[in-house]
C-alpha positions as CSV (number, residue, x, y, z in Angstrom):
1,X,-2.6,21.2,-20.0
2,X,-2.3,17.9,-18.8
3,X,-0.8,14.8,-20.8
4,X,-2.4,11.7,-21.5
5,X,-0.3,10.2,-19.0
6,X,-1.1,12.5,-16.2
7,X,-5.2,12.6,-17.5
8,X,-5.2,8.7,-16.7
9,X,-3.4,9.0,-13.1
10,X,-0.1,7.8,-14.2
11,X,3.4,9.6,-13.2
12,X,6.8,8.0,-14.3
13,X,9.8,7.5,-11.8
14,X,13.1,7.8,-12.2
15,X,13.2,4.6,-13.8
16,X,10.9,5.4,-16.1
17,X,8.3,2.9,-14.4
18,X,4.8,4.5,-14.0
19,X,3.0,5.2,-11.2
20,X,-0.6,5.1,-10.6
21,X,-2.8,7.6,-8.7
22,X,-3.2,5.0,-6.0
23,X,0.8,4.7,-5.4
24,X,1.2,8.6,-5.3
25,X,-1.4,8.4,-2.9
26,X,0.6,6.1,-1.1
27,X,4.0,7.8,-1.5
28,X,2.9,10.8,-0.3
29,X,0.9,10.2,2.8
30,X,3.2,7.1,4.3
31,X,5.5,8.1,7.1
32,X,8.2,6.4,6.4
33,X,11.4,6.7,8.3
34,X,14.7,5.5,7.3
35,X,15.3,2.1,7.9
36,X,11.9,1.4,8.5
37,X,10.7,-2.1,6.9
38,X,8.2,-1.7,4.2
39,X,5.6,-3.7,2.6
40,X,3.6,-3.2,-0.6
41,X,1.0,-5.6,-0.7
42,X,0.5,-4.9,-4.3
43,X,3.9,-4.1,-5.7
44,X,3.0,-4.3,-9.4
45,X,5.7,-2.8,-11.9
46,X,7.9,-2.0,-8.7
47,X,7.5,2.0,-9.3
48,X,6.5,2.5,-5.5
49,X,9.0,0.5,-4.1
50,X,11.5,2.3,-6.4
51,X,10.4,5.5,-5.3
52,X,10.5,4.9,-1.8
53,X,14.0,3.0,-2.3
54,X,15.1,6.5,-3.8
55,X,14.9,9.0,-1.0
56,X,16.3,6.8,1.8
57,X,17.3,3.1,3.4
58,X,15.0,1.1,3.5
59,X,13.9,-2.8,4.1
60,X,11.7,-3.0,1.1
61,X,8.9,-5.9,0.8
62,X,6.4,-6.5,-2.0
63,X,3.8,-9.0,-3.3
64,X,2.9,-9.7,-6.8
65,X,0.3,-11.8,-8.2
66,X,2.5,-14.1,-10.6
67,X,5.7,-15.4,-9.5
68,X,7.3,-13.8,-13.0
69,X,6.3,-10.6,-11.8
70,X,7.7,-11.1,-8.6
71,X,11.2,-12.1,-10.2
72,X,11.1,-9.1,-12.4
73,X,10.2,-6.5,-9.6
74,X,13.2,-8.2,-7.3
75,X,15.8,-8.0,-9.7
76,X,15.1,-4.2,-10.7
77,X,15.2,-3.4,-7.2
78,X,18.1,-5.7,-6.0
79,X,17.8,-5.8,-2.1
80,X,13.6,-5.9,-1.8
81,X,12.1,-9.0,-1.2
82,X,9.5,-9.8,-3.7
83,X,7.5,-12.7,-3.9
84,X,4.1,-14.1,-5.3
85,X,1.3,-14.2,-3.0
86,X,-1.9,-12.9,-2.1
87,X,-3.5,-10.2,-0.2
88,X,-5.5,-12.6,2.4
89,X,-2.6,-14.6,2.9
90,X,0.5,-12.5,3.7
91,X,3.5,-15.1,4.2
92,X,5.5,-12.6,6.8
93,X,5.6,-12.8,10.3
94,X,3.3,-11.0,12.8
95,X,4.5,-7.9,13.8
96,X,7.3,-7.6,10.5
97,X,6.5,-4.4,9.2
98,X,6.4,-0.4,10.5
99,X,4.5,0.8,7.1
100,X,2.2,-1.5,5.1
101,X,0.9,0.0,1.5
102,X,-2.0,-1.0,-0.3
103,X,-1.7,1.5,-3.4
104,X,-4.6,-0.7,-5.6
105,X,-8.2,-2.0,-4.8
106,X,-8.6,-4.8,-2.2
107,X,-9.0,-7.8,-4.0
108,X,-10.6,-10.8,-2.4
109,X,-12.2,-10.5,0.8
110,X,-11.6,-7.1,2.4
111,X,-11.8,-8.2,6.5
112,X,-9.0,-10.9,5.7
113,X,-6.7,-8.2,4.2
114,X,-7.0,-5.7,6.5
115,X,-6.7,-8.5,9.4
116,X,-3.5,-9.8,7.4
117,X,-2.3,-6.3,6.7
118,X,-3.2,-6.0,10.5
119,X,-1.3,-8.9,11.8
120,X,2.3,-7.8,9.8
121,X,2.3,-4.3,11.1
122,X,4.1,-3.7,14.7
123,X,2.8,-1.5,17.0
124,X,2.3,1.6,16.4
125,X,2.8,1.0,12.4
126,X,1.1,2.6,10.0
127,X,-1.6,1.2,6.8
128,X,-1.8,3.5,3.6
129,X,-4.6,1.9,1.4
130,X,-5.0,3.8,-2.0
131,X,-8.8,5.2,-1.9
132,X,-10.6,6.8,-5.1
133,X,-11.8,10.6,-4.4
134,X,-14.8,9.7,-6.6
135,X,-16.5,6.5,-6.2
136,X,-17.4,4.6,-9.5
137,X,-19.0,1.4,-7.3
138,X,-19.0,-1.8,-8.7
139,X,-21.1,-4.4,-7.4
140,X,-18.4,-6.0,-5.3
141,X,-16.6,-2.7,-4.0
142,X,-17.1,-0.9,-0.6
143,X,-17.2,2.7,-0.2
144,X,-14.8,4.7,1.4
145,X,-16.9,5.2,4.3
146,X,-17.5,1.2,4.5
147,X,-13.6,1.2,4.2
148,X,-13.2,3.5,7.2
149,X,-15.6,1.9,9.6
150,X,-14.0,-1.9,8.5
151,X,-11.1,-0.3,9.3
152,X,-11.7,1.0,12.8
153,X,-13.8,-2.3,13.5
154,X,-10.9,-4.1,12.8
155,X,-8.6,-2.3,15.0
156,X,-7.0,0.3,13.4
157,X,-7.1,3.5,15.1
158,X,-7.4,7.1,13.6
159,X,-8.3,5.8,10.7
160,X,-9.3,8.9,8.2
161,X,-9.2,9.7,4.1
162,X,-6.6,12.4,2.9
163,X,-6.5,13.6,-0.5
164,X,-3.3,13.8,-3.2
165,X,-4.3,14.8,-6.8
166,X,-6.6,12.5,-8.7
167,X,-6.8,10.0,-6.0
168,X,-6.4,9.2,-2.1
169,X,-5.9,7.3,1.1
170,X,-7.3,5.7,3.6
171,X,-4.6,5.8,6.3
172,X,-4.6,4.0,9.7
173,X,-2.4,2.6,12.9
174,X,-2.3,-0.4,14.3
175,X,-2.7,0.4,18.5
176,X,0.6,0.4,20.6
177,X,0.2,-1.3,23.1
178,X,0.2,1.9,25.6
179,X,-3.4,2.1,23.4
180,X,-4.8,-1.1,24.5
């Protein structure tokens, strides 16, 4: 029997932080490798981050909406650079970042994140974008299959939707430059 928790998508970490479908999602389909340099474009409570921090080194990265936030999330993770910002605006240089996570809804407008998210990742890095199985559309939301084509139109390449429990992702790779 599942728990109210678990009913509603949420999992705790070892911190006792919770974790949303969307950042399971995330966890489980990223490659990560250790000492890769991660961003999480939506780094809420910190639980992803956290997780990820736990089973190897890493160069952690997030953004938060409010700079409190941001100062909460950074000192519960000590080494990870946190800061306020937005999604269409992503203060790191191009080329920064071998993952990139998106474990919430694009907020804002969607070709400027995935461009940003885009410009940040090196060649060859890889974007994990938190994707509902079951679409509930509002009027401003694309659907995964708008997702994937945006994607692929922006440059991503094998760009596809994978499954994990109540949720998903929408995974792609920013072209080496062997690909181009």
């Amino acid at each position: 029997m599942l728990t109210k928790t678990e009913a509603l998508g949420y999992e705790l970490t070892g911190k006792g932080q919770r974790m949303t479908a969307g950042m399971r999602a995330c966890a489980s389909w990223a490659a990560v490798e250790e000492h890769d340099k991660v961003l999480d474009m939506a780094c809420g409570n910190g639980a992803l981050l956290n997780e990820l921090n736990g089973k190897m080194r890493l160069t952690l990265c997030g953004m938060c909406e409010s700079a409190d936030q941001a100062r909460v999330v950074s000192e519960q993770l000590g080494d990870a650079d946190v800061i306020a910002g937005r999604m269409e605006d992503i203060p790191w240089r191009d080329d920064t970042f071998q993952v990139v996570l998106l474990p919430s809804a694009i907020r804002g407008d969607v070709q400027r994140v995935l461009d940003e998210a885009l410009r940040v990742l090196r060649d060859g890095g890889q974007f994990v974008m938190a994707a509902p199985l079951f679409s509930f559309r509002g009027d401003n939301e694309l659907s995964r299959r708008e997702l994937l084509r945006l994607m692929q139109e922006e440059g991503f390449r094998d760009v596809s939707f994978r499954a994990c429990g109540l949720s998903g992702a929408i995974v792609g790779w920013k072209k080496s430059a062997i690909d181009r």
